[in-house]
Backbone bond lengths (Angstrom), bond angles and torsions (degrees), N, CA, C in turn:
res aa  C-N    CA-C-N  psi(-1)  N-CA   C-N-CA  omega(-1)  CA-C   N-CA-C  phi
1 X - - - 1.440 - - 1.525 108.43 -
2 X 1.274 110.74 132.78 1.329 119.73 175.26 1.420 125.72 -73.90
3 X 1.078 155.21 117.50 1.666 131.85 -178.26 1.783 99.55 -104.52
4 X 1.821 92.33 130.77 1.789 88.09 -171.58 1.522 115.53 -77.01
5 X 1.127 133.66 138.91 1.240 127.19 174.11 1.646 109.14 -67.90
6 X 1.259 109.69 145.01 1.623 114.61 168.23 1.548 113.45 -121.20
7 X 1.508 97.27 121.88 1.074 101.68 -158.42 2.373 99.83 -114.59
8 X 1.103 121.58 176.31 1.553 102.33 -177.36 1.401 130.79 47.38
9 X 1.405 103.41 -176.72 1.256 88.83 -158.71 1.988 103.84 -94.92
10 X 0.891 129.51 -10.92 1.712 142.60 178.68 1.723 97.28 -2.56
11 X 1.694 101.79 78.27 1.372 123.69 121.07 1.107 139.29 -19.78
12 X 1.068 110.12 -76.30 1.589 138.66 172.37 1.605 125.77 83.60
13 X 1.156 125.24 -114.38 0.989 122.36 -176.90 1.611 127.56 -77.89
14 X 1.473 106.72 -13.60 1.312 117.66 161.00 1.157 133.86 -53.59
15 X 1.519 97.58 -59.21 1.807 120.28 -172.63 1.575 98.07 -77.98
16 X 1.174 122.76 -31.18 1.745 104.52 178.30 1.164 116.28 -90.02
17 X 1.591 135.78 -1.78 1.082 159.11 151.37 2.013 94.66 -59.96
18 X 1.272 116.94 -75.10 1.357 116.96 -169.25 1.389 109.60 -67.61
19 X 1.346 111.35 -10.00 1.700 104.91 -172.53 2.036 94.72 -92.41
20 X 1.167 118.47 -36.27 1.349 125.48 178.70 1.342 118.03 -68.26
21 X 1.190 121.57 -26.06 1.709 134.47 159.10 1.010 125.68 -63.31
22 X 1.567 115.29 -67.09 1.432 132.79 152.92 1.802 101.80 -23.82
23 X 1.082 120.02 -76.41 1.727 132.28 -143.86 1.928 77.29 -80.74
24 X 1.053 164.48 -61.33 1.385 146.74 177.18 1.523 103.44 -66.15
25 X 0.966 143.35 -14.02 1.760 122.66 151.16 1.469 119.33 -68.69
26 X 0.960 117.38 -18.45 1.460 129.88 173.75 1.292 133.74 -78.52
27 X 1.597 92.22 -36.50 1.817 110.50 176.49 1.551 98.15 -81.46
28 X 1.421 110.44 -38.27 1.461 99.49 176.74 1.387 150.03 -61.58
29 X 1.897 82.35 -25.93 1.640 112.44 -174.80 1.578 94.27 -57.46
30 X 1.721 99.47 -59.90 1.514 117.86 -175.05 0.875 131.40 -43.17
31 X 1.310 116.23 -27.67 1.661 125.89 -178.17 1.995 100.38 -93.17
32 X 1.004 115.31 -31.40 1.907 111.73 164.36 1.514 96.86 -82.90
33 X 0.977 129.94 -28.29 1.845 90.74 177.25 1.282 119.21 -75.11
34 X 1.418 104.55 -32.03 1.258 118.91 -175.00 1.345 133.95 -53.59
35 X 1.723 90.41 -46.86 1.765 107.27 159.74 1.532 112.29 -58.76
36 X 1.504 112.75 -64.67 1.613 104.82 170.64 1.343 123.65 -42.66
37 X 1.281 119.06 -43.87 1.474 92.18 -168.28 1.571 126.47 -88.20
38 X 1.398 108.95 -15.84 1.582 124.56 144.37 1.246 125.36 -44.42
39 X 1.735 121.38 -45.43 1.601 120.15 -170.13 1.581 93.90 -83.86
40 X 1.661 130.14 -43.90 1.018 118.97 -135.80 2.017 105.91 -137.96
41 X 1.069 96.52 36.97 1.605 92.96 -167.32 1.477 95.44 -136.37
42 X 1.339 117.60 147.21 1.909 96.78 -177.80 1.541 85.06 -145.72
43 X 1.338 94.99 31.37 1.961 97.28 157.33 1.915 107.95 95.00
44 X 1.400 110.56 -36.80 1.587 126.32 167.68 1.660 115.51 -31.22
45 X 1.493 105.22 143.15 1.399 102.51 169.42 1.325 107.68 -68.14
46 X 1.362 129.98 -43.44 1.450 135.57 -164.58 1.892 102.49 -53.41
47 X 1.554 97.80 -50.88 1.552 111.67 -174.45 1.471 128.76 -45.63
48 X 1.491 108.89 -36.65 1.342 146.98 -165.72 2.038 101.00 -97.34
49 X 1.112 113.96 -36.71 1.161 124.80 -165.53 1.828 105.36 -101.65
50 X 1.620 120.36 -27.48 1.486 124.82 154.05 1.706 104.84 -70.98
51 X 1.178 105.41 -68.63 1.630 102.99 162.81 1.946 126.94 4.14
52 X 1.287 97.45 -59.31 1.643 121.87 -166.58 1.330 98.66 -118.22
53 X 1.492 117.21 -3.84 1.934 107.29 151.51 1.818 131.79 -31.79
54 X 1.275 76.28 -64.89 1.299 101.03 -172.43 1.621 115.13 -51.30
55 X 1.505 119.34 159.54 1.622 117.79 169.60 1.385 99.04 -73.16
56 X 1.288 135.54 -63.71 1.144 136.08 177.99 1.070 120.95 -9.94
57 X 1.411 113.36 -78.62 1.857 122.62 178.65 1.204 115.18 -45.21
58 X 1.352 122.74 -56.48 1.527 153.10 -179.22 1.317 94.14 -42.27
59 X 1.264 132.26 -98.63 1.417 132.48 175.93 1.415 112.29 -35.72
60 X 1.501 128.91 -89.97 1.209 106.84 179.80 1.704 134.69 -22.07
61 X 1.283 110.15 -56.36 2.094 121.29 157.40 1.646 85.65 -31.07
62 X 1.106 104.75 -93.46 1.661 117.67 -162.64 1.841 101.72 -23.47
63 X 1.444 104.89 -62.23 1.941 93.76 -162.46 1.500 92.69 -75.99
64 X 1.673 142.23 -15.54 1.339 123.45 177.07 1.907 109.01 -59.65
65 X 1.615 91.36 -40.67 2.165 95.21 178.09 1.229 107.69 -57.13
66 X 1.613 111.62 -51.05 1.410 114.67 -172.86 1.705 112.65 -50.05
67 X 1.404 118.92 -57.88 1.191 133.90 169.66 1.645 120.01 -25.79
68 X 1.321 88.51 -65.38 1.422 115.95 175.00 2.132 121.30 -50.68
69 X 0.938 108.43 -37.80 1.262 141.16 -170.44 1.604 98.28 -84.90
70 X 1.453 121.58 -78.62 0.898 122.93 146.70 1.512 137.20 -4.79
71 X 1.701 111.00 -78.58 1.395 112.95 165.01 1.481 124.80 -75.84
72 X 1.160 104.82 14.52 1.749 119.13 174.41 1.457 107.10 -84.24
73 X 1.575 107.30 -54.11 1.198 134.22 -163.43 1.446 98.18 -63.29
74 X 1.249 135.15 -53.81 1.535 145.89 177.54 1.442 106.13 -59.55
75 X 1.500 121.83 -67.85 1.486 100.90 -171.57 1.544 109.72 -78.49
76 X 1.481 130.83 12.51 1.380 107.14 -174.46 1.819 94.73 -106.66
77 X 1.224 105.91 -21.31 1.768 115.58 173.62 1.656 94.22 -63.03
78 X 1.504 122.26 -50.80 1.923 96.78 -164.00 1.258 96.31 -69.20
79 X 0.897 124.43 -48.26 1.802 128.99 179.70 1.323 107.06 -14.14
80 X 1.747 106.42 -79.83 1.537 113.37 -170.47 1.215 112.66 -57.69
81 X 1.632 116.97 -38.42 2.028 124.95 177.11 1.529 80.54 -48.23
82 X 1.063 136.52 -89.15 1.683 133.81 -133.71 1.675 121.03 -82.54
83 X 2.075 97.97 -11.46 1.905 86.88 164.92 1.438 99.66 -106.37
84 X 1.436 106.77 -42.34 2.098 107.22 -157.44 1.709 103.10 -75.18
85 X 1.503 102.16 94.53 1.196 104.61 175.99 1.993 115.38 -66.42
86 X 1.091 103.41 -46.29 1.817 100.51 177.06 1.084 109.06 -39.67
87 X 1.355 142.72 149.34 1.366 156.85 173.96 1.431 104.15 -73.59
88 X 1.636 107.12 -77.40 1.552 104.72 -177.86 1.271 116.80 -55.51
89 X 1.492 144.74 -13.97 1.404 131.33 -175.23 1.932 87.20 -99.47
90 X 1.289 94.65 -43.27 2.021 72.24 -177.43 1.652 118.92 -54.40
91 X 1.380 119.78 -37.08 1.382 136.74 172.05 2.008 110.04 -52.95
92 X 1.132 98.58 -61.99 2.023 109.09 160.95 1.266 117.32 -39.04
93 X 1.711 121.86 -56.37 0.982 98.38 -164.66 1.529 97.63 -112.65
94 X 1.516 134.03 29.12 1.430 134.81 134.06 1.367 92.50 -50.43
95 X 1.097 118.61 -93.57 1.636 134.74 -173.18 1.406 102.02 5.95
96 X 1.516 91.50 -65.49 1.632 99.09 -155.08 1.291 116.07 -61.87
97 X 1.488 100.17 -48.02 1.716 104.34 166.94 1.100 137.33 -76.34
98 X 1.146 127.08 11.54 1.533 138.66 146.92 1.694 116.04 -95.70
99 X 1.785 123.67 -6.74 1.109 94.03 161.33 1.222 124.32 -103.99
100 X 1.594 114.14 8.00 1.142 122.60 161.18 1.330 132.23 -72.27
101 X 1.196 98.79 -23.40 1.479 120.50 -176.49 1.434 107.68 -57.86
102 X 2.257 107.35 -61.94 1.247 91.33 -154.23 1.321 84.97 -97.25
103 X 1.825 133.59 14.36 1.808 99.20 150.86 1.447 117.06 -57.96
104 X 1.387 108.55 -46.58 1.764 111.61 170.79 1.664 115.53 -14.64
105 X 1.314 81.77 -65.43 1.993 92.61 -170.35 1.144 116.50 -54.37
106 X 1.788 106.56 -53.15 1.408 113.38 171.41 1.651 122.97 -51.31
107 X 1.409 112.79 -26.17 1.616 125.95 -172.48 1.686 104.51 -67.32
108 X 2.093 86.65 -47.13 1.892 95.81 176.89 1.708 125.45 -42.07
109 X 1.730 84.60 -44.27 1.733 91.79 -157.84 1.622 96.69 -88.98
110 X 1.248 118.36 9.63 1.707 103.97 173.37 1.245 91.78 -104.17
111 X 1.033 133.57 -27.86 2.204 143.11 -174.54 1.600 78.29 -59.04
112 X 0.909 122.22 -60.79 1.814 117.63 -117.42 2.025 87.04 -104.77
113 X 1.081 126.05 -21.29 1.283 133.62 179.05 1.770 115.78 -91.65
114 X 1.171 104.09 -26.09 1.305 97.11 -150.37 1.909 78.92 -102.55
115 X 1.034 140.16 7.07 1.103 141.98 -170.80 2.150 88.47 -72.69
């Protein structure tokens, strides 16, 4: 009996499932800010700052970071599975990029709240 080696990072059907979700929450976000800030923004702090009043905006912003963060987190993890062969430096700089990540988030939700 042969035992197959596994080599990379092969996710599979999950992560291209979450990477294809992710990347259409994003296009979507993009396409409502986009309209807003064209119909309704005339460049003003006030404009920009009613803008991101709302729960609406707020949340949506919020799951576009989340999204974002998210599909960061996936393609920069197969990356390192399939070049950084060392264990301990692939393990380091997982680390690293996930605690940057969820300072990110945390950075979002004080931006996006404290407005």
């Amino acid at each position: 009996m042969v035992k197959p080696i596994i080599v990379g990072a092969h996710y599979g059907f999950r992560d291209w499932l979450a990477q294809r979700v992710t990347a259409v929450v994003m296009a979507v976000y993009t396409v409502i800010f986009a309209i807003a800030a064209l119909t309704t923004l005339d460049g003003s702090y006030e404009s920009w700052r009613a803008l991101f009043s709302g729960g609406f905006m707020k949340f949506a912003t919020f799951l576009f970071f989340l999204s974002l963060f998210y599909h960061a987190w996936i393609g920069v993890r197969d990356i390192f599975m399939d070049y950084i062969k060392p264990v301990g430096l692939r393990l380091t700089l997982h680390s690293v990029v996930v605690l940057l990540l969820v300072g990110y988030a945390g950075w979002a939700v004080q931006i996006l709240w404290r407005l």
